[in-house]
Kinemage of the C-alpha trace (Angstrom):
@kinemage 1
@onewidth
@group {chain A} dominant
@subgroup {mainchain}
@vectorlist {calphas} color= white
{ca unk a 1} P 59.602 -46.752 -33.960
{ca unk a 2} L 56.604 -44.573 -32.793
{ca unk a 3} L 53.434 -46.062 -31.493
{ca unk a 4} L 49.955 -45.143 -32.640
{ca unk a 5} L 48.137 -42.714 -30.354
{ca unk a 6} L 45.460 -45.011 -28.629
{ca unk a 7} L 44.529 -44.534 -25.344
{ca unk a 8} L 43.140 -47.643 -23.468
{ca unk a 9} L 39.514 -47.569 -23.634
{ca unk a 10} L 39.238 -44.944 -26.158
{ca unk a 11} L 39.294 -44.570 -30.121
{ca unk a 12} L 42.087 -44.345 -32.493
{ca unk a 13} L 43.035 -40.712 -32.977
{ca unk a 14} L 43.411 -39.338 -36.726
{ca unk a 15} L 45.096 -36.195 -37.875
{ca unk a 16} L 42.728 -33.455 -39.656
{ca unk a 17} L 44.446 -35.296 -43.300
{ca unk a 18} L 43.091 -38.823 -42.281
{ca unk a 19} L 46.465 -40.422 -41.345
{ca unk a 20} L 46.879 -42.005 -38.079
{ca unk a 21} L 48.380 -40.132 -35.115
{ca unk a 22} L 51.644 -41.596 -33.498
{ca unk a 23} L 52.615 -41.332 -29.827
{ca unk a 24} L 56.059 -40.381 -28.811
{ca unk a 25} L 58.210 -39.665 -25.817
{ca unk a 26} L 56.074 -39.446 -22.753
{ca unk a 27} L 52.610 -40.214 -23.872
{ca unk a 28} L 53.841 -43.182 -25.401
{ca unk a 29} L 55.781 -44.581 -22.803
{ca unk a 30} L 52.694 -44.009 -20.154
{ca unk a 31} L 50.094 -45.706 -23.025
{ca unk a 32} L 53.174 -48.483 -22.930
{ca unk a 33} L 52.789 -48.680 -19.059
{ca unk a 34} L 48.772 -48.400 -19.007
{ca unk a 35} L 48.263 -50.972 -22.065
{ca unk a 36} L 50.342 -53.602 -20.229
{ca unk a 37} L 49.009 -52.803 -16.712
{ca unk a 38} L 45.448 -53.570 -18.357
{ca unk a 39} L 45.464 -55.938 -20.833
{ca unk a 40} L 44.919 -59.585 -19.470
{ca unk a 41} L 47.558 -61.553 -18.855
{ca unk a 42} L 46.932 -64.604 -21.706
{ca unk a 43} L 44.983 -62.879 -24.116
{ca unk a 44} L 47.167 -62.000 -27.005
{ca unk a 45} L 47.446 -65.336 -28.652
{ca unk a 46} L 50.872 -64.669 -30.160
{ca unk a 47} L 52.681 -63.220 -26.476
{ca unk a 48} L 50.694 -65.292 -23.857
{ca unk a 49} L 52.839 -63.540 -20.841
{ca unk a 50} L 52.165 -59.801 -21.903
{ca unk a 51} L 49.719 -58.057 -19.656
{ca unk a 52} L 49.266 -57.721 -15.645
{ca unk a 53} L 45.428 -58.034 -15.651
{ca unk a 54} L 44.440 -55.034 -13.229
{ca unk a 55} L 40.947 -55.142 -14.341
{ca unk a 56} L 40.669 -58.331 -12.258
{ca unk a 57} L 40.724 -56.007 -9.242
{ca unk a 58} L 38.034 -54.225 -10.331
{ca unk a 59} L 34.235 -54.133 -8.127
{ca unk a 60} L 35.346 -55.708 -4.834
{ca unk a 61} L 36.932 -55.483 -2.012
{ca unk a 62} L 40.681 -56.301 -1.705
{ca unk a 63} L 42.517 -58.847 0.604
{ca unk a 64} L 45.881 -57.848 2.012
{ca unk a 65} L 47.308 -60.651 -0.535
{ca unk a 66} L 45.751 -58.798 -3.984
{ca unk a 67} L 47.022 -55.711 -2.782
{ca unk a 68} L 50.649 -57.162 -2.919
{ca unk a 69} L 49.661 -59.066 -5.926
{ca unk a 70} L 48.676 -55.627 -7.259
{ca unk a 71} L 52.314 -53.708 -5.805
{ca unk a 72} L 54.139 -57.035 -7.681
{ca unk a 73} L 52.176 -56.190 -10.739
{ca unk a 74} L 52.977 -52.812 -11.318
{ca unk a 75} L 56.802 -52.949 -10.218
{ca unk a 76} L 57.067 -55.410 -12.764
{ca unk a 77} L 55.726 -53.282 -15.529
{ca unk a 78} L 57.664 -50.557 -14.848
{ca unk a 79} L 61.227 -52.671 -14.427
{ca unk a 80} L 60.450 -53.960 -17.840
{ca unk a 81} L 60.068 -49.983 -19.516
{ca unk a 82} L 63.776 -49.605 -20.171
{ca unk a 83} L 62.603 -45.602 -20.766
{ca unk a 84} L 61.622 -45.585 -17.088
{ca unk a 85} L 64.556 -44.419 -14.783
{ca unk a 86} L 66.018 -46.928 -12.455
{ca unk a 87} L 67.107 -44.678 -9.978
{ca unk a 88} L 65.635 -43.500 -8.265
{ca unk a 89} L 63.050 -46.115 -8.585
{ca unk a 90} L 59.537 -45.016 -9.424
{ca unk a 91} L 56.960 -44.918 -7.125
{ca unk a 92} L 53.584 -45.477 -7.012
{ca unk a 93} L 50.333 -45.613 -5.211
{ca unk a 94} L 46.818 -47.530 -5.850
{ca unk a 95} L 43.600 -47.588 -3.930
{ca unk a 96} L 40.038 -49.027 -4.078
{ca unk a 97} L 36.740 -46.974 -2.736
{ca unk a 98} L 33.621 -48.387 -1.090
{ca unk a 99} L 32.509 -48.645 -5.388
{ca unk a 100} L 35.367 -51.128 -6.225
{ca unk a 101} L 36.974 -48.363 -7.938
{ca unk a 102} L 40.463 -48.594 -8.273
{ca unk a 103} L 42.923 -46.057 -9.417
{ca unk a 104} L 46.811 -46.218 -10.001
{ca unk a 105} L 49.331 -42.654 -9.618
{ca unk a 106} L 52.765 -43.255 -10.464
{ca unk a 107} L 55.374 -41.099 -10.499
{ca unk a 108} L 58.795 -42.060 -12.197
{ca unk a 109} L 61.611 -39.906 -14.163
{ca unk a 110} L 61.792 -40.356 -17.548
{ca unk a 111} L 64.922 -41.493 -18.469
{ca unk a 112} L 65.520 -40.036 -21.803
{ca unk a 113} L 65.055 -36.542 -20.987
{ca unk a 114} L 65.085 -36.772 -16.493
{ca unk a 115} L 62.437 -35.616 -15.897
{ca unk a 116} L 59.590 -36.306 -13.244
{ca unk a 117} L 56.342 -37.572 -14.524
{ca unk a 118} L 53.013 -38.464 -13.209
{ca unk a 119} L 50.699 -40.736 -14.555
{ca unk a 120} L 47.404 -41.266 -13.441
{ca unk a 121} L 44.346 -43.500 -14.017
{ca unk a 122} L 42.017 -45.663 -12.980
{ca unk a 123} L 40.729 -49.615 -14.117
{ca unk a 124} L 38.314 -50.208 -16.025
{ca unk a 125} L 36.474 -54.106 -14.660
{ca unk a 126} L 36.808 -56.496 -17.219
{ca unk a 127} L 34.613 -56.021 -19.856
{ca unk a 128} L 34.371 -52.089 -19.580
């Protein structure tokens, strides 16, 4: 089963007939990994665990404590992605600037095909 081709953040693509667009392979694993990395943990009523809340992160500086909260997150999302290689494990890195911006790389192998992939992005605050 495909997903529909929505990027977080941005609107619903349509083909030049009208139907919907679906993701597949790649792009929708890495909407898979963004979409739960974003979405707030509690707010889809029917699945109140879904979603690591990263936006939470957003416009402030970070303790030592929400970084690891922040490592736990995403190593969590990815272990769940059973499209995600194990091993060798993916890896990733995240930073915040002097803004409050904060932006996510990770790299992983993707396990249907093996190969390497990078996905990029940065969190939108709450609200954005």
């Amino acid at each position: 089963m495909h997903d529909e081709y929505h990027w977080w953040g941005q609107d619903t693509q349509f083909s030049a007939s009208g139907d919907d667009l679906l993701a597949t392979g790649v792009t929708e694993l890495n909407q898979r990994i963004v979409r739960a990395l974003l979405t707030p943990t509690g707010s889809y009523i029917w699945h109140p665990t879904y979603g690591a809340g990263l936006g939470r992160f957003v416009g402030r500086a970070l303790s030592v404590e929400e970084f690891a909260l922040i490592k736990s997150l995403i190593g969590s999302v990815l272990a769940l992605e059973p499209d995600v290689q194990k091993q060798p494990p993916p890896t990733f890195t995240y930073q915040n600037d002097a803004t409050g911006l904060l932006s996510v790389t990770i790299n992983y192998i993707y396990a249907p095909t093996g190969v390497p992939q990078t996905l990029n992005f940065n969190v939108p605050a709450y609200g954005s």
